[in-house]
C-alpha positions as CSV (number, residue, x, y, z in Angstrom):
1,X,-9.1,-41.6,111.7
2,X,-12.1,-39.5,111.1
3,X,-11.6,-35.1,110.6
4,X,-14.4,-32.9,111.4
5,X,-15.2,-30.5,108.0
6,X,-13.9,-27.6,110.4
7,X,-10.2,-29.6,111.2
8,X,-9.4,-30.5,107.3
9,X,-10.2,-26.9,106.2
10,X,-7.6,-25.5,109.5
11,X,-5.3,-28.0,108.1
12,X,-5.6,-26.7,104.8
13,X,-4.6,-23.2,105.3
14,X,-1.6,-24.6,107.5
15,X,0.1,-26.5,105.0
16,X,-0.7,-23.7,102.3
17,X,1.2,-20.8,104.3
18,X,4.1,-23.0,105.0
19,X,4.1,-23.6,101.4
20,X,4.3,-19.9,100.5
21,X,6.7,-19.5,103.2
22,X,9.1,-21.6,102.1
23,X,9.0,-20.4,98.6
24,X,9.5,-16.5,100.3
25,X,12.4,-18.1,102.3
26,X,13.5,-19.5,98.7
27,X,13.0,-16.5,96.7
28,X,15.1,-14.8,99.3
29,X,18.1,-17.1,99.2
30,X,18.0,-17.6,95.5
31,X,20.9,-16.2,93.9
32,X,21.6,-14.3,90.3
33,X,24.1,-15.1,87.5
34,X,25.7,-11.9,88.2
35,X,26.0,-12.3,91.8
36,X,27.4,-15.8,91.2
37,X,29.7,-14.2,88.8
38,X,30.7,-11.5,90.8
39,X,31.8,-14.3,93.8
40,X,34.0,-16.0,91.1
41,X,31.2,-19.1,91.0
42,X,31.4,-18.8,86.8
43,X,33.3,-16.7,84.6
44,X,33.3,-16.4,80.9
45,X,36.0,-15.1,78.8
46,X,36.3,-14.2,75.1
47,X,39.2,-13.8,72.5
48,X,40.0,-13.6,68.8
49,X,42.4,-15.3,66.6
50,X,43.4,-13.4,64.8
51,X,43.0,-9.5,63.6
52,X,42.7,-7.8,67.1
53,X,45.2,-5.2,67.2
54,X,45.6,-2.8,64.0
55,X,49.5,-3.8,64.0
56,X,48.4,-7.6,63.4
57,X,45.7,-7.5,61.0
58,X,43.6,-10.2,59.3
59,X,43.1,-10.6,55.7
60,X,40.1,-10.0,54.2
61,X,37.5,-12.8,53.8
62,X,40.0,-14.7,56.2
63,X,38.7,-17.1,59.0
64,X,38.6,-15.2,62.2
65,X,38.1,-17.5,64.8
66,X,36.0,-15.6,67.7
67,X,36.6,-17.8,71.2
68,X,33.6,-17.4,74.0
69,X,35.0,-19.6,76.9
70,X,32.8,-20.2,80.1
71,X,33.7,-22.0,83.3
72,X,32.8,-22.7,87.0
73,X,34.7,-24.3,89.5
74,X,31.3,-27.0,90.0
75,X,29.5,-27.9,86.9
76,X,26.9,-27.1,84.3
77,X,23.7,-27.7,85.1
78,X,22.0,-26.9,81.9
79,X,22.9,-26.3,78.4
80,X,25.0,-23.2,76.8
81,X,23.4,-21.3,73.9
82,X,24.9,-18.1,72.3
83,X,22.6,-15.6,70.9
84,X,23.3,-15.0,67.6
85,X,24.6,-11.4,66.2
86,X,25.6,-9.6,62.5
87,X,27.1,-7.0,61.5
88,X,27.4,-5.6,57.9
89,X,30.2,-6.9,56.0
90,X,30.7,-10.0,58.3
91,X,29.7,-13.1,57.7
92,X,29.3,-14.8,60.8
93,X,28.9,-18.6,61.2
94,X,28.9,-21.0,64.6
95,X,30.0,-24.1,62.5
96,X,30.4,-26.3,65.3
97,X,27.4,-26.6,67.2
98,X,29.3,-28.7,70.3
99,X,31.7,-26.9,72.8
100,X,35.1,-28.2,73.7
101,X,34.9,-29.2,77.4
102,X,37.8,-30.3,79.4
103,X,38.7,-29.2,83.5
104,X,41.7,-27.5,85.0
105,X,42.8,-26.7,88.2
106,X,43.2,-23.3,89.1
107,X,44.1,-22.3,93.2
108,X,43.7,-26.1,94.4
109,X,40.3,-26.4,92.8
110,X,39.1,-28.4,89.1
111,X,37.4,-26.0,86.8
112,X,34.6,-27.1,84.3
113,X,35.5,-25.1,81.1
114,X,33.1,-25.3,77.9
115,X,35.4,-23.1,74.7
116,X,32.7,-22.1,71.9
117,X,34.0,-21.5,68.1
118,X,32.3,-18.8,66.3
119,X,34.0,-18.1,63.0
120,X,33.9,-14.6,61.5
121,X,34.6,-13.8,57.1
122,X,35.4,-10.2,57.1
123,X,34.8,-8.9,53.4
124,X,36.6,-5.3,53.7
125,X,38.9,-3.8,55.0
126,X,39.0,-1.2,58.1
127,X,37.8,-1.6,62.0
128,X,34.9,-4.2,62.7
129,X,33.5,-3.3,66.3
130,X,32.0,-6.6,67.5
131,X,29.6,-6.1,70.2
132,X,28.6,-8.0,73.7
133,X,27.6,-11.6,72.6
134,X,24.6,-13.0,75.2
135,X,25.4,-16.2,76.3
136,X,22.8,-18.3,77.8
137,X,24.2,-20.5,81.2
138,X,23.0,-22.5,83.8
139,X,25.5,-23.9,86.6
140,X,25.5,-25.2,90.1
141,X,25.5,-22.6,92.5
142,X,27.5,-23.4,96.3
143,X,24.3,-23.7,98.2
144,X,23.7,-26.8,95.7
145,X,20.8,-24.6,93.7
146,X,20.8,-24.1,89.9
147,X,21.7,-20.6,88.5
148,X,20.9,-19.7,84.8
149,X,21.2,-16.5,83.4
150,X,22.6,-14.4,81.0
151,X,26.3,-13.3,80.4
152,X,27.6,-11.3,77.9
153,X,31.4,-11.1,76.1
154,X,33.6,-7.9,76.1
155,X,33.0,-6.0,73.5
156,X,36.1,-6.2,70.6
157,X,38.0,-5.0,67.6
158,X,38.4,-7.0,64.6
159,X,40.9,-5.1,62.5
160,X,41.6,-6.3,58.3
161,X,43.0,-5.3,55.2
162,X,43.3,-6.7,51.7
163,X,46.5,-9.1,52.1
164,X,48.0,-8.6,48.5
165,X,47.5,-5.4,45.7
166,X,46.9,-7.8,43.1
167,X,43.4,-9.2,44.1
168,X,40.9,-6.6,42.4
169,X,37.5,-7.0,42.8
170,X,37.2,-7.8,39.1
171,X,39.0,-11.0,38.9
172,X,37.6,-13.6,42.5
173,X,40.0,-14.8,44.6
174,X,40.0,-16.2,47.8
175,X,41.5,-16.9,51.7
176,X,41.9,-20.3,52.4
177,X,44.4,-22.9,53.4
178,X,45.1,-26.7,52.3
179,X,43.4,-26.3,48.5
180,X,43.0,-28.8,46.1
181,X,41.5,-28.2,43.1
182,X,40.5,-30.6,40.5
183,X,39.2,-30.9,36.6
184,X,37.1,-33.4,34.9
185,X,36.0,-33.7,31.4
186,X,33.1,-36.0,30.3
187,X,32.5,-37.0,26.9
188,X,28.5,-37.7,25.4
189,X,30.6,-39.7,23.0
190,X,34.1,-41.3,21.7
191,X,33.8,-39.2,18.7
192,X,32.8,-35.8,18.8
193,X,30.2,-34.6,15.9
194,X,28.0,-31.6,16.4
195,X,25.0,-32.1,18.5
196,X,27.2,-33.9,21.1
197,X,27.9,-32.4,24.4
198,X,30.9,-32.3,26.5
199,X,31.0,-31.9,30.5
200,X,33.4,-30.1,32.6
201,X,33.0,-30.2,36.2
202,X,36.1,-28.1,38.5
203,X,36.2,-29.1,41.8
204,X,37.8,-26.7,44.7
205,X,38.3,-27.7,48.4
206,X,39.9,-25.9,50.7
207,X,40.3,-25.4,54.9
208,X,39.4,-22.4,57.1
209,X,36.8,-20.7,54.3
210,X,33.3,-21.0,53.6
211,X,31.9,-22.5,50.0
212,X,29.9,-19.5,49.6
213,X,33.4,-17.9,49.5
214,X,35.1,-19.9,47.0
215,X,35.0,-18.7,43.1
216,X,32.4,-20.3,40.3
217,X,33.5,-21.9,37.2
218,X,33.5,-19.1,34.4
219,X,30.9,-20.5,32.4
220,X,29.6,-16.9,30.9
221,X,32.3,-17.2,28.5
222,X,31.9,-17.1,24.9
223,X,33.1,-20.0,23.2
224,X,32.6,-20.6,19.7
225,X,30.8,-23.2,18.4
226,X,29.0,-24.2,21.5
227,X,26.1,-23.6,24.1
228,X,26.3,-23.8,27.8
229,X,24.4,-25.7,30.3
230,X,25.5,-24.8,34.0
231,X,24.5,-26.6,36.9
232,X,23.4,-25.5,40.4
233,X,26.6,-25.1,42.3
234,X,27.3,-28.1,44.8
235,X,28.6,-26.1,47.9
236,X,29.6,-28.3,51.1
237,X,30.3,-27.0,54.5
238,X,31.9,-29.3,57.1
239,X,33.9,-29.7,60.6
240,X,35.8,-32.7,61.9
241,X,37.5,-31.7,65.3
242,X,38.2,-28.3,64.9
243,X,38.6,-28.5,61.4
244,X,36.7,-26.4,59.3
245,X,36.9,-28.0,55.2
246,X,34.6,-26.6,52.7
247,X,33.7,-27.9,48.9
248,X,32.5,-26.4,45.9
249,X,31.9,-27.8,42.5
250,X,31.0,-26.4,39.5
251,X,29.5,-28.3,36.4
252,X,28.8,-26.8,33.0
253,X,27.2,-29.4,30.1
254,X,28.5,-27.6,26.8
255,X,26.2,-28.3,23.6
256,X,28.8,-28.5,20.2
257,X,26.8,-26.5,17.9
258,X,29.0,-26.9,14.8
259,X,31.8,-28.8,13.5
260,X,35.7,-27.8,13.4
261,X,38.1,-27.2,16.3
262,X,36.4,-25.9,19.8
263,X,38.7,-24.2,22.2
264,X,38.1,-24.0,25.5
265,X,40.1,-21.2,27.3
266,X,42.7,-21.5,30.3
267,X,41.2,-19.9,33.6
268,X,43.3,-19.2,36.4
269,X,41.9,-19.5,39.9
270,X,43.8,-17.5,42.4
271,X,44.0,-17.4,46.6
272,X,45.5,-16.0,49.4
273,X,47.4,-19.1,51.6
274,X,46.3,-17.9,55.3
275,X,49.0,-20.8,56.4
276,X,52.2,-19.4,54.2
277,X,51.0,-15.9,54.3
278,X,51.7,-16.0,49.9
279,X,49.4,-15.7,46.8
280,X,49.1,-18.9,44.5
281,X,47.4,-19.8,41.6
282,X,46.5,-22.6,39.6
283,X,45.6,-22.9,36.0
284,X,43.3,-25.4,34.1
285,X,44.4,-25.6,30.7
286,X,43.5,-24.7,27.5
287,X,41.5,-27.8,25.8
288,X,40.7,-28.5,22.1
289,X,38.7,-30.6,20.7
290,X,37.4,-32.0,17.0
291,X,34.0,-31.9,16.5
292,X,33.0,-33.3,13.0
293,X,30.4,-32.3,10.6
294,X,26.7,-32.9,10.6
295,X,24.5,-32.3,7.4
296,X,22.5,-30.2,9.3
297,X,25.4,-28.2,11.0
298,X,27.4,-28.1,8.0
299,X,24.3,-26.0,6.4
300,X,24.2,-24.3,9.6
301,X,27.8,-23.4,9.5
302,X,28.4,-22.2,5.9
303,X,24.8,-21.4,5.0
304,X,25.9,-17.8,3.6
305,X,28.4,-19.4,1.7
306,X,26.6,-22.2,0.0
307,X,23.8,-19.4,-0.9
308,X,26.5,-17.3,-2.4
309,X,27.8,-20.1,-4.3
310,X,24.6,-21.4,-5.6
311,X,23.7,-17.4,-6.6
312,X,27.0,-17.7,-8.3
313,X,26.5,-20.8,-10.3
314,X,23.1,-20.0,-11.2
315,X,24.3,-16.5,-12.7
316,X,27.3,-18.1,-14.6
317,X,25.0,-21.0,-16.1
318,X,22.4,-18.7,-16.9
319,X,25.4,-16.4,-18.7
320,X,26.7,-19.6,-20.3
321,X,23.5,-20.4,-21.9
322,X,23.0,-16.9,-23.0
323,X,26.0,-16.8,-24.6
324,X,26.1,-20.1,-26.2
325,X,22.2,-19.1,-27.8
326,X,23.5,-15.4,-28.7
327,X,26.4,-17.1,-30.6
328,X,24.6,-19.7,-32.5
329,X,23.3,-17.3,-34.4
330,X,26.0,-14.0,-34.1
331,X,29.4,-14.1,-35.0
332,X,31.8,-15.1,-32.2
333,X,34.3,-12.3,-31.3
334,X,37.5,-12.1,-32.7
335,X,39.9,-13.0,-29.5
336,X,37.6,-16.2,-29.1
337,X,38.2,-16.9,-32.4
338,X,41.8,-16.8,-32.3
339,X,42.2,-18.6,-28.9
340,X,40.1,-21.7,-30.4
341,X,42.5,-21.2,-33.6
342,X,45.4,-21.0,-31.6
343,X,43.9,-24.5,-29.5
344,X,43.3,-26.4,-32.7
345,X,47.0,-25.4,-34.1
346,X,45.0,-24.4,-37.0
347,X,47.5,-21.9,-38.3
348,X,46.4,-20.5,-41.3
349,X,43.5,-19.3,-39.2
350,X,45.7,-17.9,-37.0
351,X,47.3,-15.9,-39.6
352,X,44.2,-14.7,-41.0
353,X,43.2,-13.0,-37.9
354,X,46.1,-11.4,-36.9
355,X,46.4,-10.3,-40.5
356,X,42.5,-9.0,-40.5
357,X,43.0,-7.3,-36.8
358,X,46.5,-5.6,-37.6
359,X,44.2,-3.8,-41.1
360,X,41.4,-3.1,-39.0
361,X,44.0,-1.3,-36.4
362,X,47.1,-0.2,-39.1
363,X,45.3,0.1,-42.1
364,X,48.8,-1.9,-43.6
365,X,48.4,-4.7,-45.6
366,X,51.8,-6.0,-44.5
367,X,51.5,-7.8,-41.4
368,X,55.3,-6.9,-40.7
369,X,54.6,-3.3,-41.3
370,X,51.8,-3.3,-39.0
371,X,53.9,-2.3,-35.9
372,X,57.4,-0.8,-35.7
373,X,60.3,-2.6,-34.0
374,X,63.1,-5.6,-34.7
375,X,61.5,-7.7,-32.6
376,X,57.4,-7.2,-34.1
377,X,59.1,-7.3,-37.8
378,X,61.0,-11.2,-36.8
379,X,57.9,-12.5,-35.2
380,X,55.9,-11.4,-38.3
381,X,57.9,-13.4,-40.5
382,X,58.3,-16.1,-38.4
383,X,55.0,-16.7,-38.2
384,X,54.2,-15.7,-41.9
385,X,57.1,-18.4,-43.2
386,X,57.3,-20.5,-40.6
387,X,55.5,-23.4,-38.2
388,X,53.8,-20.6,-35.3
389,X,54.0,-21.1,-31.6
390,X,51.5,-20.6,-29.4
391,X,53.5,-17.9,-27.6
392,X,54.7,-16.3,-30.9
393,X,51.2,-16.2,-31.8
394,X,49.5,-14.4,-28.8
395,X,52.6,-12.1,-28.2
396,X,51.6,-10.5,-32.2
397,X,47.7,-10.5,-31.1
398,X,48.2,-8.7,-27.4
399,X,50.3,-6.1,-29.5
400,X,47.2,-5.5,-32.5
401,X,45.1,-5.2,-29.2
402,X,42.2,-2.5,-30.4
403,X,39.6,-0.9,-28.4
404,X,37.7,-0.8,-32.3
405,X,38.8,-4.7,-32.5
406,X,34.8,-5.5,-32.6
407,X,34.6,-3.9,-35.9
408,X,36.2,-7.1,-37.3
409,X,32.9,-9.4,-36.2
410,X,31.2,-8.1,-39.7
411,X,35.0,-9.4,-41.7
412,X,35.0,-12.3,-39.9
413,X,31.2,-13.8,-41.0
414,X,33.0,-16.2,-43.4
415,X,35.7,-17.5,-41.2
416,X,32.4,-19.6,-39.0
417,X,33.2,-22.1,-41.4
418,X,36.5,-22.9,-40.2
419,X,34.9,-23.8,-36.3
């Protein structure tokens, strides 16, 4: 069939104005979210888990579970997406990216229900006002059309409080429920000798928390006779059907610096159970361990000591040499005298002396009239007429003691001899 020029461009503008018509007609007959939702064709409902009357509170950095359900008695045509929101002091987290969808009937018809999970951590305590959350739908209308659009939640409350009076903000603690925690210590070598290292890694896994929330190993202690290595936290955030499990795990490599016992110190890590409502604790024990010597450490270690004891030895050699060269040529004093007399048993020395220092001090030349007393006049004679002991013999000489006993050196030239 053959068209004139003139026919096709009639044609043309006829099938163009019944296009626009039918996109008017369309237009017209299109309907909105919010008039499907005001005809009951979707509804969407929202609800907390916990905290959302002041008489009930939640504890701070509990899980707060926030539920955004939507549902239409046909079916989704589209996918669901919720607009994320914040607040200060909320953490807020859509952990599981995939709705829960199931159908129930409700007045003879089968609803299509989709439940979203969006979990809230509340870190103080007071009145959280959580605003309208936009939630992104599209559904099939009654006509058989598609309707997307955006509805928005009720605005809540979201009322906490700190759970126990014991948690201060100076010691962590957490909110959590089903936690294990676990130690392990690693060892550079059987035996321990400075320069080795030693690893401890702690291990803390718990349900309904975040790892961001869970307390660090304390490994800005001071412990003696090491250095500390940490390692980058290793924080893991998972779901597995509604079940929100979080890791974290802590590794510190510690350097021994030096020899001797190491002590590491107990730490207590302690929680609030959200399942029991109760506080517990655990502690990781106190560890020691021997770390043996090194050359090198062992001058690290007692280097003030070894330098005082070398100044030391130094200074008494260097006063034992002076000494021994002053005597060779001076007199030796009269106590040294009589304590190398006394030695040798070399009595008659001993006599001599006691006799020379009791003149120098008395001016008698008795030795038994040299002090008064029963007891000074028997020893004298003792040792004048008899064998002398050594304790006989230094009990006389402590009682002749003299602050003018040097004037003996020049009487006591002779008596070198007798060395």
């Amino acid at each position: 069939m053959i068209f004139r020029f003139g026919n096709v461009k009639q044609l043309s503008l006829l099938l163009v104005s019944t296009f626009l018509m039918m996109f008017s007609v369309q237009s017209n007959a299109a309907m909105s979210i919010n008039e499907l939702e005001r005809i009951g064709g979707v509804e969407i409902k929202s609800w907390l888990s916990k905290g959302a009357t002041a008489s009930e509170p939640a504890a701070i950095r509990e899980q707060v579970i926030l539920y955004i359900e939507v549902s239409t008695p046909r079916w989704f045509t589209g996918g669901t997406r919720i607009s994320a929101f914040g607040m200060p002091d909320l953490i807020v987290k859509q952990r599981n990216q995939l709705a829960t969808n199931y159908t129930e009937r409700k007045n003879g018809q089968t609803w299509s229900r989709q439940r979203w999970e969006i979990t809230l951590y509340p870190q103080q305590s007071g009145e959280y006002r959580l605003p309208k959350v936009p939630v992104r739908v599209q559904v099939s209308a009654p006509d058989g059309t598609n309707v997307q659009g955006t509805l928005y939640t009720k605005p809540m409350s979201l009322f906490t409080q700190l759970p126990d009076a014991s948690f201060t903000p100076n010691k962590p603690w957490f909110v959590a429920s089903k936690v294990k925690i676990s130690e392990q210590w690693q060892q550079s070598s059987e035996k321990l000798e400075a320069g080795d290292s030693l690893t401890r890694k702690v291990t803390i896994t718990a349900d309904d928390t975040l790892s961001i929330l869970l307390p660090p190993l304390d490994s800005e202690q001071s412990i003696g006779g090491t250095k500390s290595y940490p390692k980058p936290s290793a924080l893991t955030d998972s779901q597995t059907r509604g079940n929100y499990q979080s890791t974290r795990t802590d590794e510190t490599v510690y350097i021994l610096t030096t020899g001797g016992e190491v002590t590491f110190p107990k730490q207590t890590i302690r929680w609030w159970d959200s399942e029991s409502q109760s506080v517990k604790e655990v502690t990781l024990a106190t560890k020691k361990v021997t770390v043996a010597h090194t050359w090198r450490s062992l001058l690290n270690t007692y280097w003030s000591q070894i330098a005082i004891l070398i100044s030391t030895s130094i200074v008494l050699i260097s006063l034992m040499i002076f000494v021994s060269r002053y005597y060779k040529y001076h007199p030796k004093p009269p106590w040294w005298l009589f304590q190398q007399a006394v030695r040798r048993q070399d009595w008659p020395k001993v006599r001599t002396l006691l006799y020379l220092k009791g003149r120098k001090r008395t001016g008698n030349l008795e030795l038994k009239r040299m002090h008064d007393g029963d007891k000074w006049r028997e020893a004298s004679e003792h040792v004048q007429r008899q064998t002398p002991t050594k304790e006989n013999s230094y009990w006389l000489w402590r009682h002749l003691k003299s602050s003018k006993e040097q004037q003996c050196v020049s009487d006591l030239k002779g008596l070198d001899k007798w060395r």
